[in-house]
C-alpha positions as CSV (number, residue, x, y, z in Angstrom):
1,X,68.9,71.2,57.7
2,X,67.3,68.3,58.8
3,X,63.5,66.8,58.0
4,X,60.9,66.1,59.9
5,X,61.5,62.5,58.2
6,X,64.7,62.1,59.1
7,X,64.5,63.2,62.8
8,X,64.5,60.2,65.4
9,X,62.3,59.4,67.7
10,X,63.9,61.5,70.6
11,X,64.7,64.1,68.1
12,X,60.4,64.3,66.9
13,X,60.1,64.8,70.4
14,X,61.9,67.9,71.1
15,X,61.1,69.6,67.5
16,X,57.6,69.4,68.2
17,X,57.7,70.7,71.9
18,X,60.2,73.4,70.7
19,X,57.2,75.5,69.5
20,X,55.7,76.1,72.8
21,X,58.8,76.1,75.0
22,X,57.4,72.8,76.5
23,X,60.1,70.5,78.6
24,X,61.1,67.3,76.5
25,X,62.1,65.0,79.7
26,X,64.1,61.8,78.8
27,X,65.0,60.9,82.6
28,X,63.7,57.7,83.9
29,X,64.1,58.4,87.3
30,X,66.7,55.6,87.8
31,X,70.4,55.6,88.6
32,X,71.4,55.5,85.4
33,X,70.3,59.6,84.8
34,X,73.2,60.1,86.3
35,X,75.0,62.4,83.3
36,X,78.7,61.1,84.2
37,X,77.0,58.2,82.4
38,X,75.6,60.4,79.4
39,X,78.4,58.9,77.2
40,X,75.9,55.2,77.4
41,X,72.9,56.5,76.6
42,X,71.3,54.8,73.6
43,X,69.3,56.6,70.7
44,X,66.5,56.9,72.5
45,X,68.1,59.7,74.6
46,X,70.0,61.1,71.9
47,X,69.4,64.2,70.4
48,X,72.0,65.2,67.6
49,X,73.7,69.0,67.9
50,X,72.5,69.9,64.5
51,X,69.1,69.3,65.4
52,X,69.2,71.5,68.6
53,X,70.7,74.0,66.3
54,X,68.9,74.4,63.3
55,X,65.5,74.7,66.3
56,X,67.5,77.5,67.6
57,X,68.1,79.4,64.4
58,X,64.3,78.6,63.0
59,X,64.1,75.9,61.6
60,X,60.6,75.7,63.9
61,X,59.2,78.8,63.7
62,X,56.2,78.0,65.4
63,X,52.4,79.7,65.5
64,X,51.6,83.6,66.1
65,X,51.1,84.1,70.2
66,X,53.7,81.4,70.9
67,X,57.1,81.7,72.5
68,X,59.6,78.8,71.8
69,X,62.3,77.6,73.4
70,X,64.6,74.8,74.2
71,X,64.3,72.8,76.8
72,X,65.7,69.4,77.4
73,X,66.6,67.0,80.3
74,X,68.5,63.9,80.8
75,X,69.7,63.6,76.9
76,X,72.8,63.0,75.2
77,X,73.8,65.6,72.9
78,X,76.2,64.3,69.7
79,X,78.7,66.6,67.8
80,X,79.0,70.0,67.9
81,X,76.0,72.6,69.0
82,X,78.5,75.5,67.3
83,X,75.8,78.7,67.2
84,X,79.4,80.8,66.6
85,X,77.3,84.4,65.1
86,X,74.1,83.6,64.9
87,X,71.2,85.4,66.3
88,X,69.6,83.2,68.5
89,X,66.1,84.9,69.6
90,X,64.9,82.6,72.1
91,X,66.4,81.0,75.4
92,X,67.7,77.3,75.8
93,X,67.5,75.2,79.1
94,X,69.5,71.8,79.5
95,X,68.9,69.9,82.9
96,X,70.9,66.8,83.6
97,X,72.5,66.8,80.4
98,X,75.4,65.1,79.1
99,X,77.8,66.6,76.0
100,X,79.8,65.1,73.3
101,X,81.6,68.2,72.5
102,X,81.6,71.7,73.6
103,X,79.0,74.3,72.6
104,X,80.3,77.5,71.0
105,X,78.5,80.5,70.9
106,X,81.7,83.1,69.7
107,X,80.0,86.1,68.9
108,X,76.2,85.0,69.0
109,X,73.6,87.3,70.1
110,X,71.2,84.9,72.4
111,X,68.8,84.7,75.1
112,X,69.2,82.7,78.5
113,X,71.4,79.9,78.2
114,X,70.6,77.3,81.5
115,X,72.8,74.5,81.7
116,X,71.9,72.6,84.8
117,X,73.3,69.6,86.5
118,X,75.1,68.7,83.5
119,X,78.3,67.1,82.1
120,X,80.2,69.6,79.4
121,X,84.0,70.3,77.9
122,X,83.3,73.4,77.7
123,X,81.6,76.5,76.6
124,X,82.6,79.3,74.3
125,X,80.8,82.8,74.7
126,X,83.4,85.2,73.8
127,X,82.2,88.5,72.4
128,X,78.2,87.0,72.6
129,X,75.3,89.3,73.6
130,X,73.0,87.6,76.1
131,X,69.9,88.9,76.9
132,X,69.3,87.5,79.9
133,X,71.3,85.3,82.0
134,X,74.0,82.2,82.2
135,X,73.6,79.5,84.3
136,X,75.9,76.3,84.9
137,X,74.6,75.7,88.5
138,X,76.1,71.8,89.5
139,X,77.2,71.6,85.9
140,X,80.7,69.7,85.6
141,X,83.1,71.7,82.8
142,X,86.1,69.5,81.5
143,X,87.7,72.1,79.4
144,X,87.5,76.5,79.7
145,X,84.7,78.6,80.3
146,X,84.9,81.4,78.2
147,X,83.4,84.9,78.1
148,X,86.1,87.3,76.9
149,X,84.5,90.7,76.5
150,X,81.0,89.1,76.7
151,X,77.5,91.6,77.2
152,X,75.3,89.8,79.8
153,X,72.2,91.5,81.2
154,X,71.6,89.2,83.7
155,X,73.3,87.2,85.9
156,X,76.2,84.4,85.6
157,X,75.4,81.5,87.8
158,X,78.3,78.9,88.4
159,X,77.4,78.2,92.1
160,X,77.8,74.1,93.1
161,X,79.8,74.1,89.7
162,X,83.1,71.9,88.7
163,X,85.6,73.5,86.1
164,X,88.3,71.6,84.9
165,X,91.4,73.3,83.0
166,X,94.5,72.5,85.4
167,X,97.6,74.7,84.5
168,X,95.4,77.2,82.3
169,X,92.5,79.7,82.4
170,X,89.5,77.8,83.4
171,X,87.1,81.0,83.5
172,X,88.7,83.4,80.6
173,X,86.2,86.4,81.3
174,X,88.2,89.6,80.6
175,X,86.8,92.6,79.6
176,X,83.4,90.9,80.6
177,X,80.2,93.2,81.2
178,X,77.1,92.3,83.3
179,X,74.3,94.0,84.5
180,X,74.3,91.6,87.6
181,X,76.2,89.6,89.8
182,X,78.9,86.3,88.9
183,X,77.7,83.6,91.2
184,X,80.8,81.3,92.4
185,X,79.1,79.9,95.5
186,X,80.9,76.6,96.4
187,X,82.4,76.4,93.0
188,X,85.2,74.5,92.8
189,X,87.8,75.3,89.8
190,X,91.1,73.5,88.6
191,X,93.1,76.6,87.1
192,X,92.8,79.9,87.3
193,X,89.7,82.2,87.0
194,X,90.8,85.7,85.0
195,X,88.3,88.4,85.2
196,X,90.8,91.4,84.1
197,X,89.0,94.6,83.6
198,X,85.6,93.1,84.1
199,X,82.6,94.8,84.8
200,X,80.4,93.6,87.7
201,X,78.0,95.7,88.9
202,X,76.2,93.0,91.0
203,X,79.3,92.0,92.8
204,X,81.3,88.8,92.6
205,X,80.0,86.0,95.2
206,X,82.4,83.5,95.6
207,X,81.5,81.9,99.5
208,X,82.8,78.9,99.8
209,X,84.1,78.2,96.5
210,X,87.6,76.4,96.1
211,X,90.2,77.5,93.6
212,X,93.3,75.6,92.8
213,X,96.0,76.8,90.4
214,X,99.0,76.7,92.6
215,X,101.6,76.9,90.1
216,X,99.6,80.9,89.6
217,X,97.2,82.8,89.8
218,X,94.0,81.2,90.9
219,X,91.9,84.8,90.8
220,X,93.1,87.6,88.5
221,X,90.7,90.6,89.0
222,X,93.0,93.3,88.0
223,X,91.7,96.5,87.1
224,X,88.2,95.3,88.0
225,X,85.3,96.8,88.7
226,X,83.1,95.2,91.4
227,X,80.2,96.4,93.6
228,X,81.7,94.2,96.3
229,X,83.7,91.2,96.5
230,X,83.0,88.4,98.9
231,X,85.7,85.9,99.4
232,X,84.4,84.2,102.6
233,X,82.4,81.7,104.9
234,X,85.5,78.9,103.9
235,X,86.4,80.6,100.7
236,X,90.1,79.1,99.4
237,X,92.6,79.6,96.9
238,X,95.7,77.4,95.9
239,X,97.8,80.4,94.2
240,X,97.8,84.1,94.0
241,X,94.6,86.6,94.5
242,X,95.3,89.3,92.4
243,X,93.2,92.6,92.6
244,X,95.9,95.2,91.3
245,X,94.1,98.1,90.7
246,X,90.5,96.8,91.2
247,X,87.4,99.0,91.8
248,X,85.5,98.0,94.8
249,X,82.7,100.3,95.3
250,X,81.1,98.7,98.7
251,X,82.9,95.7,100.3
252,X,85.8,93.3,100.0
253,X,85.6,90.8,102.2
254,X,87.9,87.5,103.0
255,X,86.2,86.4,106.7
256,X,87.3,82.9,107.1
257,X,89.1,82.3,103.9
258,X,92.3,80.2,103.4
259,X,94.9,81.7,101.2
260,X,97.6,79.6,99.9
261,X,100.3,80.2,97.4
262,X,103.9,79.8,96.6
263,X,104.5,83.6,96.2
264,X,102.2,86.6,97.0
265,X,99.1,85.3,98.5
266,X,96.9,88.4,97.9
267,X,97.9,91.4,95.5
268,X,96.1,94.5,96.0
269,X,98.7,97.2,94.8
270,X,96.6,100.4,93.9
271,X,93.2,98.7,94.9
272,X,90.5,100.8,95.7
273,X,87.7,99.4,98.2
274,X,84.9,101.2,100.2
275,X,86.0,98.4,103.2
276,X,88.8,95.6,103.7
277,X,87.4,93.0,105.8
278,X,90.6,90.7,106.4
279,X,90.1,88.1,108.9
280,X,91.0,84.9,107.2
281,X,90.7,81.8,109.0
282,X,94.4,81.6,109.0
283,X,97.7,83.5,108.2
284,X,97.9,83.6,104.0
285,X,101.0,81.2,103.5
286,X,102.5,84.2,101.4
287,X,102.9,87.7,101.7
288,X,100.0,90.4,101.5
289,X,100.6,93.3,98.5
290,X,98.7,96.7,99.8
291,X,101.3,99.0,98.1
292,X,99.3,102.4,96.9
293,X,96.1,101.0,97.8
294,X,93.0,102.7,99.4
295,X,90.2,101.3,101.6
296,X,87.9,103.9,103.6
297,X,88.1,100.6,106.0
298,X,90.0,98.3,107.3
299,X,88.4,95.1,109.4
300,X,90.9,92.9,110.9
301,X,92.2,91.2,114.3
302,X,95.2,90.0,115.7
303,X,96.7,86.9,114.0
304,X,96.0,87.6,110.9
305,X,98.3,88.8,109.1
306,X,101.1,87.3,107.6
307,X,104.9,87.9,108.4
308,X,105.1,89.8,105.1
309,X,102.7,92.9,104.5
310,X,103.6,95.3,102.2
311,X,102.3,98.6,103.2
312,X,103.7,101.2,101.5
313,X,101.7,103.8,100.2
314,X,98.7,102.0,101.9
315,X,95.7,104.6,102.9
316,X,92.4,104.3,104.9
317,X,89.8,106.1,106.7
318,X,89.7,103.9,109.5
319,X,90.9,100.6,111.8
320,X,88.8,98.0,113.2
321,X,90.1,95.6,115.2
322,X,88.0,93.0,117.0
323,X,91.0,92.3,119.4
324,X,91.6,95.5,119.8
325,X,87.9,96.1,121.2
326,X,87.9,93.2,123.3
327,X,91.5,94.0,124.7
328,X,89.5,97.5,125.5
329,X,86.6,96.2,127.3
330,X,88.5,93.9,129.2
331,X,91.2,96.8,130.4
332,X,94.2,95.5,128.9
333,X,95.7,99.1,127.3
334,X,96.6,100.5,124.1
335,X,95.9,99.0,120.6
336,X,99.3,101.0,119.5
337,X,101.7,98.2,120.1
338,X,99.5,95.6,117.8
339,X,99.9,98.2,115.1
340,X,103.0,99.1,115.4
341,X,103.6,95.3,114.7
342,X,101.6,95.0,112.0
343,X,103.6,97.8,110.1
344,X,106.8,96.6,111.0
345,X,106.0,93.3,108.8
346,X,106.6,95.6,106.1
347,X,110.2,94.9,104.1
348,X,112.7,97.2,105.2
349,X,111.8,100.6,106.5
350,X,108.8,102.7,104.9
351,X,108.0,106.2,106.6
352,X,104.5,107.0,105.4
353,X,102.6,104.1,106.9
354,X,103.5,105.0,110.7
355,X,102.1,108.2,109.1
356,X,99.4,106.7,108.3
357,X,98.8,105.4,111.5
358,X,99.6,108.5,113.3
359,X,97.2,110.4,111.4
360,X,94.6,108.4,112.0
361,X,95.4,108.4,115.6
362,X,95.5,111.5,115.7
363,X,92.2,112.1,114.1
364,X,90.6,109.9,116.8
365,X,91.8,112.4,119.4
366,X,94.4,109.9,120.8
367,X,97.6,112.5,120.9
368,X,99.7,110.0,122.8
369,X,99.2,107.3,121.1
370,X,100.0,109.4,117.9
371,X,103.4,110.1,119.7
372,X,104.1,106.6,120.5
373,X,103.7,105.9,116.7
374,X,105.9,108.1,116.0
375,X,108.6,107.3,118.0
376,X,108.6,103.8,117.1
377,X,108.9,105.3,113.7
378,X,112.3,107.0,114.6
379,X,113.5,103.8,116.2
380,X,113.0,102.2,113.1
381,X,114.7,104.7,111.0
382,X,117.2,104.7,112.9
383,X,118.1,100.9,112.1
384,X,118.8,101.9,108.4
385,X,121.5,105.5,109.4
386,X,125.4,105.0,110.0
387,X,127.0,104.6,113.3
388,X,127.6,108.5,114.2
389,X,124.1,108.7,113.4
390,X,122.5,105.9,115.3
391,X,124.6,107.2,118.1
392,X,123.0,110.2,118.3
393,X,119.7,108.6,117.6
394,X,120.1,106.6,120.7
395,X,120.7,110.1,122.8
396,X,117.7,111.8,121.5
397,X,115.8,108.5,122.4
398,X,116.8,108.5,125.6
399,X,116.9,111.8,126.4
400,X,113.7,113.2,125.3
401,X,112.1,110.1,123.1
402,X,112.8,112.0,119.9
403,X,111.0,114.9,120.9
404,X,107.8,112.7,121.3
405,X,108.7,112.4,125.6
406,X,110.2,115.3,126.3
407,X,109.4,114.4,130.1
408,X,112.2,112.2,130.0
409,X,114.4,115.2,130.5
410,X,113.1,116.3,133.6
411,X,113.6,113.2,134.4
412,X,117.4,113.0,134.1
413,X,117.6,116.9,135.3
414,X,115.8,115.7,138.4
415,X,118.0,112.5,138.7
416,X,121.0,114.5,138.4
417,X,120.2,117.3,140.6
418,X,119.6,114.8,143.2
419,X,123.3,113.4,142.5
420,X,124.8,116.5,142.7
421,X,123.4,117.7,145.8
422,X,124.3,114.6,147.6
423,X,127.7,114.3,147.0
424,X,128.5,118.3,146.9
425,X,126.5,118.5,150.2
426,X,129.3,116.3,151.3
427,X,132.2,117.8,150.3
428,X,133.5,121.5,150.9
429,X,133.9,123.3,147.8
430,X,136.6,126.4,147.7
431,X,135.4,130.5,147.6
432,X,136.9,131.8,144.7
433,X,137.2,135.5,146.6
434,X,137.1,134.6,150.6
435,X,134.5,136.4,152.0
436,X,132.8,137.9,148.8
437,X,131.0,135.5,147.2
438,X,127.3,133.7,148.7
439,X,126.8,131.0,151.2
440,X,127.6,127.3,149.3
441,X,124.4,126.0,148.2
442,X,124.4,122.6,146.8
443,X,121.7,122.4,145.3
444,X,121.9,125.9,143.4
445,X,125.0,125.2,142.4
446,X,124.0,121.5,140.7
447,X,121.3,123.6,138.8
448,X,124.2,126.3,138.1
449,X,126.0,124.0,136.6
450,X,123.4,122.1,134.5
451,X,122.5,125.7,133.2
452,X,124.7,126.0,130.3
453,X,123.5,129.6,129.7
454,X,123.7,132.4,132.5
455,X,123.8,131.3,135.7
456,X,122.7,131.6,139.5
457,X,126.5,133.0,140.6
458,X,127.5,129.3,142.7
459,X,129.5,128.4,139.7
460,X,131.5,131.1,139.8
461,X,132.4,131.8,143.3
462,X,132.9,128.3,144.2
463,X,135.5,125.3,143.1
464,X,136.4,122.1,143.7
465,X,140.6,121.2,144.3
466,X,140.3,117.2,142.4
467,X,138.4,114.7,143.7
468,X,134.4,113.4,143.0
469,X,133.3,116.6,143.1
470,X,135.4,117.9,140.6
471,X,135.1,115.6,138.7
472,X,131.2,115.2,138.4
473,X,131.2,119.0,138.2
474,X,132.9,118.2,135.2
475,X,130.6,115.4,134.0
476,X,127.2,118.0,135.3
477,X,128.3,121.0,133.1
478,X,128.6,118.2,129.8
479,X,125.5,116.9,131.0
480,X,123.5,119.9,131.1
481,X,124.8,120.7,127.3
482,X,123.9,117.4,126.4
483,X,120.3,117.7,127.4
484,X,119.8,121.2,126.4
485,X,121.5,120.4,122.9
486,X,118.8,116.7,122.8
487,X,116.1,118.9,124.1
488,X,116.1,121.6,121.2
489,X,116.8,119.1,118.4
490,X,113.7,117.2,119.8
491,X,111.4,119.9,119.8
492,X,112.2,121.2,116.3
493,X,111.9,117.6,115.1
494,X,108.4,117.6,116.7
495,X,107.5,121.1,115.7
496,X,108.5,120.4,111.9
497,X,106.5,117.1,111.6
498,X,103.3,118.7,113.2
C-alpha cells in the first residue's frame, strides 16, 4: 500500500479524483499523445500499476453518496495492474493509454472495464465476473485477449481494435457467457479468434473485420451459441471458419466476405441456423463443409460457391437465389440445372441431397422439375455401378428417363411404328394359310409385333421369306420387349421412390 506521501504528482492526481469518478486527463493535446509513444512519457504522465490497484481494491474509499471510479487518459502505466481475484466494486475507464505490462484480472469479480484508444500486451479475464461491459474499441493488443469461461452482463466491444498473437489464440474466449453482443466491427486480428461453446445471446458482429491465421483456424465457433452471426460488408479471413455444430437462432450471414484458407474455407458440419446467407464477394479459395447441417434458409446466387461443397446430410426449408429470380423475370427457364450443379460439387456421389432438392421442389408444386432432379440423380449414380449395370442404366435413360420421362417411350414406339410401316408397306409379306387369314396391314402388324403380349392376328398369318423385312421384324419383336421390359422397371422405380 502506498501513502498519500509517497504518491507523485500524477499519482495525487488520480487518488484524489478517484473518489468522485472524476476524469484525470494527462493529454496535451499535441502529437506526442499519441500512445505508440506511451513508452516516452516522463513522470509527469506516469501513474504506477500499484497505485491504480490498491484505488481499485479501496485504498480510497471515498465519502457516503459518492460513487468512485477510475478514470484516466493519456498516462503511462508502469508494472503490473494484476487485480487476479479480487472484488473490484467499481468500473475503470483508460482513454489513450499506454501499458508497460499486461493487466490480469483471472478470476476477479469487477465492474466495466473501458480501455479506449490504447496501447496494451494483453489482457487476462479468464473465469472474471463483469458486471457490466468490456470495451477495447481502437485499442492495439500485442499479446492474447483472454476470457475463458468469463460471465459478462454487458457487452464486449473490440470494434476498430488491433490484436496481435500470430500463430496462437489471440481471442481465447471459450466457454464465454454474455448477456449481450461481441462487437468485432473492423477489427483486425493476427491469430486465431476461439469462441468454442460460447454463449452469445446478442449475436457476434464482425462487419468488416479482418482475420489472419492462415496456417489455421482464424474463427473457431464450434458448438456455439449465437443469436445471429454476421460475417459481412468486406468481412475476411486468412484460414478456416469453423462453426461445427454452432447454434444460430436468427441469421448467419457472409454477404461480401472473402474467405481464404489453405484447407476447408468454412466448416459448418452439424450447424444449425435459422438462415444461410452465402454470397461472398468471391468463391472461398477452399472447400465449403455443410455435412449434417440445418438452415430453415438458404440465400445464395450463382458464382458462389466453390468447386468443393460438401453436402451430405445437408437440410433446409427453403432456396433463394438472386440469379435464379432475375433468370425468372427475364424468361430464361428453370433454376434446376444451377442446382443440379451446385450438388454435383459434392465429392463423389451422395443420394440424399438431390433428395433434398427434390423435396423441396416438390413442396413448391414444381413436379417436373422434381423429376428432372431426380433423373440427374440416377445419371449420377450410375457413374459409380459396373459395366452390365451402367449398360442397363443407359437403356432405361434412354428409353423412359429412369421412369422420370416415360414419354420418351411413345416416342420410340411412334418412331418405330413409322419404320415399320414404311418399309413393310413396301414389301409383300407371305399368308401363312392362303385365303384364311386378314388383308396385310402394315401398320397393324408393326404394332403386332411391338406387342410382346397377345396380339392383333397380323403376326400370325403373315411372314417374311429373308430380306429387310425379316429382318427388322426380327429387330421390332426385340424392340418391343425391350421397351416394355424399360417401361415397367421405370415405373416401379418411380412408384417406389414416391
Amino acid at each position: 500500500m502506498h501513502s498519500y506521501e509517497e504518491l507523485t504528482s500524477a499519482e495525487r492526481q488520480l487518488w484524489d479524483a478517484y473518489l468522485t469518478g472524476r476524469l484525470v486527463d494527462f493529454r496535451t493535446g499535441g502529437p506526442e499523445d499519441d500512445p505508440e509513444n506511451g513508452g516516452d512519457w516522463d513522470a509527469e504522465r506516469t501513474i504506477r500499476a500499484g497505485v491504480a490497484r490498491a484505488l481499485l481494491l479501496g485504498g480510497n474509499p471515498g465519502q457516503p453518496g459518492s460513487i468512485p471510479a477510475l478514470r484516466i487518459a493519456g498516462a503511462r502505466i508502469s508494472g503490473v495492474l494484476d487485480l487476479s481475484g479480487a472484488d473490484i466494486e467499481h468500473g475503470m475507464w483508460f482513454k489513450e493509454c499506454w501499458f508497460e505490462r499486461g493487466v490480469g484480472l483471472y478470476g476477479a469479480t469487477t465492474r466495466t472495464v473501458e480501455i479506449t484508444g490504447s496501447r496494451l500486451p494483453g489482457l487476462n479475464l479468464t473465469m472474471a465476473r463483469v458486471e457490466g461491459r468490456v470495451v477495447l474499441r481502437r485499442t492495439v493488443l500485442s499479446g492474447s485477449l483472454e476470457l475463458v469461461n468469463a460471465r459478462l452482463a454487458g457487452e464486449l466491444i473490440l470494434s476498430d481494435a488491433v490484436i496481435s498473437h500470430p500463430g496462437d489464440w489471440a481471442l481465447v474466449a471459450g466457454g464465454l457467457a454474455m448477456e449481450g453482443g461481441l462487437f468485432c466491427r473492423r477489427t483486425i486480428v493476427h491469430g486465431g479468434i476461439r469462441l468454442l461453446g460460447a454463449h452469445l445471446p446478442g449475436g457476434l458482429h464482425m462487419e468488416e473485420a479482418r482475420l489472419r491465421h492462415p496456417e489455421g483456424v482464424a474463427l473457431l465457433a464450434d458448438r456455439a451459441v449465437v443469436s445471429s452471426l454476421a460475417m459481412s460488408e468486406g468481412f475476411t479471413a486468412e484460414g478456416t471458419v469453423s462453426l461445427r455444430g454452432a447454434q444460430i437462432a436468427d441469421q448467419l450471414t457472409l454477404d461480401n466476405a472473402v474467405l481464404q484458407a489453405r484447407g476447408t474455407a468454412l466448416d459448418c458440419t452439424h450447424m444449425q441456423a435459422g438462415a444461410f446467407v452465402f454470397t461472398p464477394a468471391e468463391p472461398p479459395s477452399g472447400p465449403v463443409d455443410l455435412q449434417d447441417a440445418r438452415a430453415g434458409t438458404v440465400h445464395d446466387r450463382a458464382g458462389a460457391w466453390p468447386d468443393t461443397v460438401r453436402l451430405q446430410g445437408f437440410t433446409y426449408g427453403s432456396l433463394h437465389d438472386s440469379t435464379e429470380l432475375q433468370a425468372s423475370s427475364a424468361g430464361q427457364g428453370s433454376s434446376v440445372g444451377r442446382r443440379v450443379a451446385w450438388i454435383r460439387r459434392h465429392p463423389g456421389y451422395a443420394a440424399q441431397p438431390y433428395e433434398q432438392l427434390a423435396a423441396w421442389y416438390r413442396r413448391l408444386g414444381h413436379d417436373d422439375d422434381a423429376r428432372r432432379v431426380m433423373l440427374a440423380k440416377q445419371r449420377h449414380r450410375r457413374k459409380t455401378l459396373g459395366l452390365p449395370a451402367r449398360l442397363w442404366g443407359h437403356l432405361l435413360d434412354g428409353t423412359v428417363g429412369y421412369g422420370y420421362r416415360p414419354w420418351l417411350a411413345g416416342v420410340w414406339l411412334a418412331a418405330l411404328v413409322l419404320l415399320g410401316t414404311t418399309v413393310f408397306g413396301a414389301h409383300s409379306p407371305r399368308p401363312t394359310e392362303p385365303g384364311q387369314v386378314p388383308p396385310f396391314n402394315a401398320f397393324v402388324y408393326t404394332l403386332d409385333l411391338l406387342i410382346p403380349i397377345g396380339g392383333l392376328g397380323q403376326r400370325t398369318s403373315w411372314y417374311w421369306q429373308g430380306g429387310t423385312a425379316a429382318w427388322l421384324s426380327y429387330a421390332l419383336v426385340a424392340a418391343g420387349w425391350i421397351l416394355t421390359t424399360a417401361v415397367l422397371a421405370g415405373i416401379t422405380r418411380t412408384l417406389n421412390r414416391n
